[in-house]
C-alpha positions as CSV (number, residue, x, y, z in Angstrom):
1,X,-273.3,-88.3,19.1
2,X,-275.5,-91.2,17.9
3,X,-278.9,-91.6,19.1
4,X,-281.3,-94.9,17.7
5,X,-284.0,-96.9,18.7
6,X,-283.6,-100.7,18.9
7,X,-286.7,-102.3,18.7
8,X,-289.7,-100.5,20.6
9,X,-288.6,-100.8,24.0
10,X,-284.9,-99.8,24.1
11,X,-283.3,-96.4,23.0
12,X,-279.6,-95.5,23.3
13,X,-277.7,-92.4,23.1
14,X,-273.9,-92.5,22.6
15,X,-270.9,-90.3,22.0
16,X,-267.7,-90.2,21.7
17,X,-264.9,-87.6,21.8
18,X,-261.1,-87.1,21.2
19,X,-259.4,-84.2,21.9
20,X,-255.9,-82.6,21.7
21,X,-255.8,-79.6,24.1
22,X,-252.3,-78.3,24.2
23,X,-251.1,-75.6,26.2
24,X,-248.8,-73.1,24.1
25,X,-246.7,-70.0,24.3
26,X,-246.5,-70.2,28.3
27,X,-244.7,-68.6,30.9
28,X,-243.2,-71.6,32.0
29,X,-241.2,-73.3,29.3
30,X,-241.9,-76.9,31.0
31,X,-245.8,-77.1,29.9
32,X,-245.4,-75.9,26.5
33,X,-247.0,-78.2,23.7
34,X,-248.3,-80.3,27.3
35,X,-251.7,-81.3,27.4
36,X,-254.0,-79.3,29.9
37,X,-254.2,-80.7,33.3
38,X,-257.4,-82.5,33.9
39,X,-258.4,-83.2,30.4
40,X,-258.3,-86.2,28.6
41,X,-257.5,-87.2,25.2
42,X,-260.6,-89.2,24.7
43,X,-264.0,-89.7,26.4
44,X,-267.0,-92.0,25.7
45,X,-270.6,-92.4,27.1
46,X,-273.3,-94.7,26.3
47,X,-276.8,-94.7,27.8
48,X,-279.7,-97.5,26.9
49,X,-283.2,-96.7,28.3
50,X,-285.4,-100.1,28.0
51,X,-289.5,-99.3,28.5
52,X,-290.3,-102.0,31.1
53,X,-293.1,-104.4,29.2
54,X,-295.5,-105.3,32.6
55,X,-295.4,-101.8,34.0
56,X,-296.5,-98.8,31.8
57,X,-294.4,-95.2,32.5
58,X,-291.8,-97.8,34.0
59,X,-288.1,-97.2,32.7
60,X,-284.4,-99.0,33.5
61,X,-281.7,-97.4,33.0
62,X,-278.1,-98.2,32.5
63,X,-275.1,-95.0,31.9
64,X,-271.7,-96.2,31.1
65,X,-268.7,-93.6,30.4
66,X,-265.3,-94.2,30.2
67,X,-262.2,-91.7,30.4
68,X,-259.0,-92.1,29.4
69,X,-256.0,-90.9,31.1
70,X,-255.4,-87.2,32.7
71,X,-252.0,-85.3,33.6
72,X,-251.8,-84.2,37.0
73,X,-249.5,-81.7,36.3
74,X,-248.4,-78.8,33.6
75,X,-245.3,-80.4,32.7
76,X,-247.5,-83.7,32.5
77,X,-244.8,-85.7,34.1
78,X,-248.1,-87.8,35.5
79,X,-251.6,-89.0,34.4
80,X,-254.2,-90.6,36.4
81,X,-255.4,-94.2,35.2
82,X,-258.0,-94.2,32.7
83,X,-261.6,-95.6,34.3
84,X,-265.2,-96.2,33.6
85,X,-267.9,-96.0,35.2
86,X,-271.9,-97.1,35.6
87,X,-274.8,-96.1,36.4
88,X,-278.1,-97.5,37.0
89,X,-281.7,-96.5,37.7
90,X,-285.4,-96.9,37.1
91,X,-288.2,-94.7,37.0
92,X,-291.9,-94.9,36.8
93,X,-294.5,-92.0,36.0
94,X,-298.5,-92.1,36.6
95,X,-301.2,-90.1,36.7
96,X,-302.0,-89.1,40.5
97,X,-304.4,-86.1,41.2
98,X,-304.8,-84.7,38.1
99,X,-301.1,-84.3,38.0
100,X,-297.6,-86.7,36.8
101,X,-296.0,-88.1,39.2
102,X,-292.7,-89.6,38.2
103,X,-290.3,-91.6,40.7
104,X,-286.9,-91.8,40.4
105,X,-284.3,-94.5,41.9
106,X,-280.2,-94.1,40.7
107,X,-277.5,-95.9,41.9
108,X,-273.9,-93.9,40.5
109,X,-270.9,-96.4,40.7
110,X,-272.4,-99.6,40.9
111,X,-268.7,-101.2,40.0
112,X,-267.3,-99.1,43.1
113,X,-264.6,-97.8,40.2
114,X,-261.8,-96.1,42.3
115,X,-260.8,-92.7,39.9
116,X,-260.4,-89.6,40.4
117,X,-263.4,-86.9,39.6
118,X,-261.6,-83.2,39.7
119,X,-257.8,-82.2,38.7
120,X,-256.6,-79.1,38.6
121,X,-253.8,-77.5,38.9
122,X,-252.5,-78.3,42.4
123,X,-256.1,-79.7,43.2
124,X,-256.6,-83.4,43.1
125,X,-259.9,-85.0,44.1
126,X,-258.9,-88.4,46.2
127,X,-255.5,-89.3,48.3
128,X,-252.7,-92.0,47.9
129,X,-252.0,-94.7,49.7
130,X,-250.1,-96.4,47.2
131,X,-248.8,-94.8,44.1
132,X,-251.6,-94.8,41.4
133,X,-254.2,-96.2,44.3
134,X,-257.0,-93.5,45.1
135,X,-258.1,-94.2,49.1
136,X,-261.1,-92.1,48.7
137,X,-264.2,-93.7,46.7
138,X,-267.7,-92.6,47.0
139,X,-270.9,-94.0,45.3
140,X,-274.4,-92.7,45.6
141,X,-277.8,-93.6,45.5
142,X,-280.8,-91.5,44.9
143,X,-284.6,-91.1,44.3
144,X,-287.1,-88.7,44.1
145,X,-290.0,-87.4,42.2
146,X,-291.4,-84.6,39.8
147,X,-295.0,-84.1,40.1
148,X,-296.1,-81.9,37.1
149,X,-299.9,-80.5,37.1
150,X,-301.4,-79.9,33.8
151,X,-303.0,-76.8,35.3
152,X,-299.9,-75.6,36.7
153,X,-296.5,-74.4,35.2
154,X,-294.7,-75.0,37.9
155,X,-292.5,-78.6,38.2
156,X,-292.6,-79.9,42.1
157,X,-289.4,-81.8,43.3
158,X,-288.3,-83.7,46.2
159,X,-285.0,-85.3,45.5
160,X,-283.1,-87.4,48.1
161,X,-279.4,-88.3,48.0
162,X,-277.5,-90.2,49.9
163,X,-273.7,-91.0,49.9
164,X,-271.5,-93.4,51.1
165,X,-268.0,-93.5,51.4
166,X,-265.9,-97.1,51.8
167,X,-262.7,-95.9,54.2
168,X,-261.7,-98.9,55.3
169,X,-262.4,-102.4,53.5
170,X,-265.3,-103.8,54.3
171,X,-266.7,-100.2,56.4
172,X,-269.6,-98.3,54.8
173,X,-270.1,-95.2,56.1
174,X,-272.5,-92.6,55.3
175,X,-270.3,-89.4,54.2
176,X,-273.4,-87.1,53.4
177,X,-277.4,-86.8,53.0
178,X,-279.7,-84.3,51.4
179,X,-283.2,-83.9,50.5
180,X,-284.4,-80.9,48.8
181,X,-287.9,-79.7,47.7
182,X,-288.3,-77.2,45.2
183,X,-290.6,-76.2,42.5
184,X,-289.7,-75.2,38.6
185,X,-291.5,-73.7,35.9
């Protein structure tokens, strides 16, 4: 993982990972020395925070991560496509009755990257329509806010999500909303 500052404003964090997980002495002679189902060989994630000049406690955001190819299967006779993905979001904290408020807006997807997020064995997040072509994509968008007292331990949240799913070309619809308060110490 690499962490830095460039300039005052902007501050990344990155990582990078490669693994070689192989499955050995199974009962099934097909997966031996096969990579684990789900896992890839390589992953990579980048995140760059920019302090917003005009606006004090104002933040952007921008997440990137990319994932390389999975097998779908023990004897890994498959893999899904490798994909990446952003993320972007902003949020601003201020005083407000003796307490911080922060506000939080994210937007996961913003490229609408069609992948699939779970595999396991015989459990595959997203459908076919075509071979290699996932039918199912969902992005989200969310907001909320943390107000923390100085006189109190606890952390207040509200937290809002909505998500949306893109069935046929063209046709939003929304697959699922949630709000949830709760309080933290």
């Amino acid at each position: 993982m690499v962490t830095g500052r460039i300039g005052s404003r902007l501050v990344t964090y990155s990582g990078f990972t490669i693994l070689d997980p192989k499955m050995t002495n199974t009962l099934a002679p097909e997966a031996n020395d096969k990579h684990f189902v789900g896992i890839p060989t390589w992953k990579s994630n980048l995140l760059a925070e920019y302090r917003v000049r005009s606006l004090t406690g104002a933040f952007a955001t921008l997440n990137w991560q990319l994932v390389g190819r999975r097998p779908i299967d023990d004897a890994n006779t498959a893999d899904t496509p490798s994909y990446n993905v952003v993320d972007a979001g902003v949020r601003y904290a201020h005083p407000m009755m003796g307490a911080v408020a922060t506000w939080r807006l994210n937007v996961n997807n913003i490229g609408d990257a069609h992948y699939w997020s779970t595999l396991g064995p015989g459990n595959i997040t997203g459908t076919f329509e075509q071979p290699g072509q996932p039918v199912l994509t969902v992005s989200n968008l969310s907001g909320g806010a943390t107000i923390k007292s100085l006189n109190d331990p606890i952390d207040h949240n509200l937290d809002v999500a909505l998500k949306v799913q893109d069935k046929d070309a063209g046709k939003i619809t929304l697959k699922a909303a949630s709000i949830i308060l709760e309080g933290s110490s």
